[in-house]
C-alpha positions in Angstrom: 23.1 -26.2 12.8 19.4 -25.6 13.5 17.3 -26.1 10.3 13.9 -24.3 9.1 10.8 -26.4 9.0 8.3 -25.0 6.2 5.5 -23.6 7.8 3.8 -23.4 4.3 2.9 -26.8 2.5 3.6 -26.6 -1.8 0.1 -26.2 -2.3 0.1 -23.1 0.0 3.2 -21.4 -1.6 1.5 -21.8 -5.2 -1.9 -20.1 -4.1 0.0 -17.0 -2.5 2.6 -17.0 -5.4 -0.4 -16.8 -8.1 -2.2 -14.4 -5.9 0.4 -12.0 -5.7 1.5 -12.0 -9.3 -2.2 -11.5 -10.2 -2.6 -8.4 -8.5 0.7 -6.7 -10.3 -0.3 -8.0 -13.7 1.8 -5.6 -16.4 -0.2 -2.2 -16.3 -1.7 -3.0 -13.2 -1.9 -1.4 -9.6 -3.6 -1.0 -6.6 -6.6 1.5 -5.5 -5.8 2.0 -1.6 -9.6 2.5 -0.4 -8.7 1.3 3.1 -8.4 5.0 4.8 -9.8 4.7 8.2 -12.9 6.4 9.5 -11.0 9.0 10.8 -8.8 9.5 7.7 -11.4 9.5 6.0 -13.1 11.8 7.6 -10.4 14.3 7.1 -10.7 14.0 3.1 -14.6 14.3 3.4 -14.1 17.7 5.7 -12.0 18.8 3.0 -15.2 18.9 1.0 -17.6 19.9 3.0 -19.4 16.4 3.5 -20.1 15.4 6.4 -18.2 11.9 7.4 -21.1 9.3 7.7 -21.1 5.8 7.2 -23.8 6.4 4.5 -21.2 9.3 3.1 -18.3 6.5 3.4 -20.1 4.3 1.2 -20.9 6.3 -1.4 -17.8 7.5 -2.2 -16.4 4.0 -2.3 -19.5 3.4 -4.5 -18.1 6.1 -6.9 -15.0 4.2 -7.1 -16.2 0.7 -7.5 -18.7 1.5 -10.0 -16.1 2.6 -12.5 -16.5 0.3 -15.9 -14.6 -2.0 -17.5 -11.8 0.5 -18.1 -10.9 0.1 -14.4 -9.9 -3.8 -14.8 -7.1 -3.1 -17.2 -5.6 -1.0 -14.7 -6.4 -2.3 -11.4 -5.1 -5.3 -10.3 -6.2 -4.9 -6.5 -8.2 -3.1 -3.9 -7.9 -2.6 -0.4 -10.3 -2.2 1.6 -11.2 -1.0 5.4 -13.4 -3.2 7.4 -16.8 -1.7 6.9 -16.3 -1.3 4.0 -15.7 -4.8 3.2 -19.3 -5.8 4.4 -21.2 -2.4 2.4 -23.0 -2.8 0.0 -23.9 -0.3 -3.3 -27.3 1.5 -3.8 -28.8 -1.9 -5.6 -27.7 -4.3 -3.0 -24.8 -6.0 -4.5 -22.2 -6.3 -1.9 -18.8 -4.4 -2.7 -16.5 -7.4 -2.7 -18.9 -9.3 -5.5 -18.8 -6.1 -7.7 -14.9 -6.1 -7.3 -14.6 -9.6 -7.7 -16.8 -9.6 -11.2 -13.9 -7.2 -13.0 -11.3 -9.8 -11.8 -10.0 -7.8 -9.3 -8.6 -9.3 -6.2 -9.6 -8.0 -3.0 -7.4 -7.0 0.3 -7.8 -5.8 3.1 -6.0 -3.0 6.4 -5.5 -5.6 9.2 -3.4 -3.5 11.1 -4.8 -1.3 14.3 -3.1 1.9 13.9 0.2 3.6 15.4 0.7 3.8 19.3 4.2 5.6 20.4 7.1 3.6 21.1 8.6 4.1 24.9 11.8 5.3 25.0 12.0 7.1 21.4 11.8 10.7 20.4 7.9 11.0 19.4 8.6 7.3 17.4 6.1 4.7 16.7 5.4 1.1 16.2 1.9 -0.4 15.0 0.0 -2.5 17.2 -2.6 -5.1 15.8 -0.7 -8.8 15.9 -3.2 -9.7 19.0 -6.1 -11.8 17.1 -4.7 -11.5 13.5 -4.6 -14.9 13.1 -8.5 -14.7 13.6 -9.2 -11.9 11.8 -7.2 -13.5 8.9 -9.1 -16.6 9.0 -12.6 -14.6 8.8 -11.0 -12.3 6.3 -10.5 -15.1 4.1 -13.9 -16.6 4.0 -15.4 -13.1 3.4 -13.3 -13.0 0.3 -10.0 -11.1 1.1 -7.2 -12.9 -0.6 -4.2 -9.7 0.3 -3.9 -7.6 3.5 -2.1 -4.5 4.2 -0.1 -3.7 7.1 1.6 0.1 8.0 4.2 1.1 9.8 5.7 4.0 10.0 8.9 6.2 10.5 10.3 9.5 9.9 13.4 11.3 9.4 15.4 13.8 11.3 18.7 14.5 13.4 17.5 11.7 16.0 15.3 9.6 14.1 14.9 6.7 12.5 16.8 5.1 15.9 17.8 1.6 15.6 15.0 0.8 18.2 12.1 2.1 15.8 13.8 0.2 12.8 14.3 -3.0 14.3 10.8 -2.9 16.0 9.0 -2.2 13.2 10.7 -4.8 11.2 9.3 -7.6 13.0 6.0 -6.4 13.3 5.9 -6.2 9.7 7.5 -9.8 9.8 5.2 -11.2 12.2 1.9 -10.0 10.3 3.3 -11.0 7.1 4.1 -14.8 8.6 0.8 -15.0 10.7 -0.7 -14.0 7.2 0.5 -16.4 4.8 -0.6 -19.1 7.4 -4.3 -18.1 5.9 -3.4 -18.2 2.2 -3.2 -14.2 2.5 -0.7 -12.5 0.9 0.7 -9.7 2.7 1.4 -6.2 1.4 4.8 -5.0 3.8 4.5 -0.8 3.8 7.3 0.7 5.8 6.5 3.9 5.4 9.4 6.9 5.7 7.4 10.1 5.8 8.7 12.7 3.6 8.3 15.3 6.3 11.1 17.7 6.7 14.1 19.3 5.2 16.5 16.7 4.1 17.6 15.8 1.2 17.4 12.8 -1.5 20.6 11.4 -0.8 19.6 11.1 3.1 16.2 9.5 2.1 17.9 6.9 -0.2 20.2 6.1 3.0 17.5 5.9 5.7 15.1 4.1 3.1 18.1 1.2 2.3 18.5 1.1 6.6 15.1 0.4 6.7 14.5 -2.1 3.8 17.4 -3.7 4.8 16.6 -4.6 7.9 13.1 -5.6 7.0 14.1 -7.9 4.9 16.5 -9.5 7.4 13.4 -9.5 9.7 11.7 -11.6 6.7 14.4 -14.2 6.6 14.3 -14.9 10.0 10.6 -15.0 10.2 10.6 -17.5 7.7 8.4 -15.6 5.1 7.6 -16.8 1.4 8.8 -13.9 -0.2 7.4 -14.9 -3.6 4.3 -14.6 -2.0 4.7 -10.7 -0.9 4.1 -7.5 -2.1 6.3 -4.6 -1.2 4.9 -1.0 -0.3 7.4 1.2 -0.1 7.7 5.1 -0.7 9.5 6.4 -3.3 12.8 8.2 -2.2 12.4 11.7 -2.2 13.7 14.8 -0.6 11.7 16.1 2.3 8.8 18.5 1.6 10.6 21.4 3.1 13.7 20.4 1.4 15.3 23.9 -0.7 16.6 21.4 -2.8 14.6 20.1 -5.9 15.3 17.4 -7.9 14.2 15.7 -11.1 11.9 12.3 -12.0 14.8 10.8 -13.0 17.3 11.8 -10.2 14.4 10.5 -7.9 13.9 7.4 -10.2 17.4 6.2 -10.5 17.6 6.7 -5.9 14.9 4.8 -5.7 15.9 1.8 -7.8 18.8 2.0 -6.6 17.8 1.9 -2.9 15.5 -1.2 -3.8 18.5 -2.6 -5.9 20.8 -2.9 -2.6 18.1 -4.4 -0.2 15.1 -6.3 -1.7 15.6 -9.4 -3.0 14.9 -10.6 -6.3 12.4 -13.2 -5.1 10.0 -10.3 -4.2 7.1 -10.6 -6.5 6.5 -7.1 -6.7 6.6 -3.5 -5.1 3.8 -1.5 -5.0 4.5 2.1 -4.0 2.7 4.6 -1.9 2.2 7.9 -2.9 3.4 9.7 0.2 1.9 13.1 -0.1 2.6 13.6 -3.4 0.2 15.1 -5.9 -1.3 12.7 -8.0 0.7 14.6 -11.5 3.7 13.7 -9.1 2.7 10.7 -8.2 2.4 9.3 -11.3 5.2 11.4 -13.2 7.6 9.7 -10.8 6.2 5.9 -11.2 6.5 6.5 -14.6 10.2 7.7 -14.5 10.8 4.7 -12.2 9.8 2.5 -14.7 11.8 4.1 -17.0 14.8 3.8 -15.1 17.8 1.7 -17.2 18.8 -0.1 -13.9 17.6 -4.2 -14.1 14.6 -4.5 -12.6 13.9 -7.8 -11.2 10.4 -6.9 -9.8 7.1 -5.6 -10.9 6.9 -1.6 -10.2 3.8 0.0 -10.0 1.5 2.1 -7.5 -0.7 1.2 -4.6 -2.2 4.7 -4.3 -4.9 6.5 -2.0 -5.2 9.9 -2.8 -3.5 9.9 -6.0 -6.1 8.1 -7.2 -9.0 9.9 -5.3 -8.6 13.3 -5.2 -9.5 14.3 -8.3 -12.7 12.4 -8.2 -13.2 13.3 -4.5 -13.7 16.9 -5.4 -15.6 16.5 -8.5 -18.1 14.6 -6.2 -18.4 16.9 -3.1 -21.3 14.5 -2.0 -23.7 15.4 -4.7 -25.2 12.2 -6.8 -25.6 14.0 -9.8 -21.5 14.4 -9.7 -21.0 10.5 -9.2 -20.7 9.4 -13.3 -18.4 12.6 -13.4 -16.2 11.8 -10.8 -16.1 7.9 -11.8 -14.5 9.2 -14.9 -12.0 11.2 -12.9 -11.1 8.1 -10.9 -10.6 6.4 -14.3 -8.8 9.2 -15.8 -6.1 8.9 -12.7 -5.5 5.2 -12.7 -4.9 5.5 -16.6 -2.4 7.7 -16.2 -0.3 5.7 -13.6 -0.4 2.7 -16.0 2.7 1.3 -17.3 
């Protein structure tokens, strides 16, 4: 019988226990500010501004700069790489400014989706070459959580086992390679809600998918108590004719969770998956709400349902910073628990 030899020492497993359970303290969530330059250049051609480094900060600015209002609802931030080493308009480096409310920092380690040979359009997400490295520096430069994405969606063909099973142990191997570093990894396998299908389908392919990376976990050897889930919620497919109500989508996405993620989990942190942020947060609400045991902590690790409001407000202009600080604020009270 072969027999599993720790790769964490006791002292290891406490740090990334206590880290994790820090960052989903009750009422509290994550701001996703790690959108790549490209995403967010996307969000900034949305209003008009043109996608600068300079640009890039100062939004981030408008976010960080929030009072102490943001500390009793943010638990953790994510950040992207150059945004790690910016600083704001007075010098003080973003990860000290985050740090001083208490807030823990993290950081996208991944390197993007490439296509997966042999799939219909599917993908995996490459970025496990020099992780260990960029862990180590990661750490030193005061990123205690990382983030890593992979993604699948659903239709007739797809997910295939292929595209589950691969992305599974990606999301395995970063989350091992991570913990080695006294970095607690964030595990997002992302279903897209693309498409026409309905809730009942998304609670199936979402319990495939958890399922198996949880299996993938096990045989990794990962410290679950020192993980954070990112999952989406399950809902119907944006084309879907079908609608359906917080608490039909509440009680299929506990359920789903229920069946596949175990109990050691520290917490799950869900994305908001192109939902509107009133959606976003009607829904983590109704999740929370859901009668089902619970053996985790539920709350949000949300991009754009915690930006867009402030992202229009601000439409580059530093006279609309204070105002759309407050809309930041405004959003990440409302998704509180």
């Amino acid at each position: 019988m072969t027999h599993q030899f720790s790769p964490l020492t006791k002292e290891q497993k406490k740090e990334l226990h206590e880290i994790a359970l820090r960052i989903v303290s009750p009422g509290k969530g994550i701001l996703a500010a790690d959108e790549s330059i490209g995403s967010m250049g996307k969000r900034l051609n949305q209003i008009g501004v043109e996608n600068t480094e300079e640009n890039r900060r100062l939004f981030r600015q408008v976010l960080f700069s929030a009072d102490d209002r943001m500390d009793n609802c943010i638990g953790g931030v994510i950040f992207f790489h150059e945004t790690l080493y910016q600083n704001s308009d007075d010098g003080a480096p973003f990860v000290k400014m985050i740090k001083d409310k208490g807030i823990t920092i993290g950081i996208k380690v991944d390197k993007g989706v490439v296509p997966l040979p042999g799939t219909n359009g599917e993908t995996t997400t490459q970025g496990l070459d020099g992780l260990s490295e960029r862990c180590a520096q990661y750490k030193k430069d005061g990123a205690d959580f990382a983030k890593w994405r992979c993604v699948m969606k659903i239709s007739d063909t797809t997910p295939s086992n292929l595209c589950i099973t691969e992305n599974a142990n990606v999301l395995a191997r970063y989350a091992s390679i991570c913990q080695q570093h006294g970095i607690v990894p964030i595990v997002e396998p992302e279903i897209l809600p693309d498409g026409d299908h309905d809730l009942k389908r998304c609670q199936f392919v979402t319990e495939r998918v958890l399922a198996a990376v949880y299996k993938a976990m096990f045989e990794h050897h990962v410290y679950l108590e020192g993980t954070l889930l990112k999952p989406n919620m399950v809902t119907p497919g944006h084309s879907s004719p079908t609608k359906y109500s917080p608490e039909e989508i509440a009680m299929a996405t506990v359920t789903a969770l229920r069946r596949t993620v175990p109990p050691a989990v520290t917490g799950v942190t869900f994305l908001s998956g192109g939902q509107s942020e009133e959606e976003a947060s009607i829904h983590l609400n109704a999740i929370n709400n859901c009668m089902l045991v619970k053996p985790w902590a539920l709350t949000f690790s949300f991009g754009r349902a915690l930006q867009a409001s402030a992202l229009k407000t601000w439409r580059g202009q530093r006279e609309n910073e204070a105002a759309a600080t407050e809309e930041f604020i405004k959003r990440a009270e409302a998704c509180t628990y």
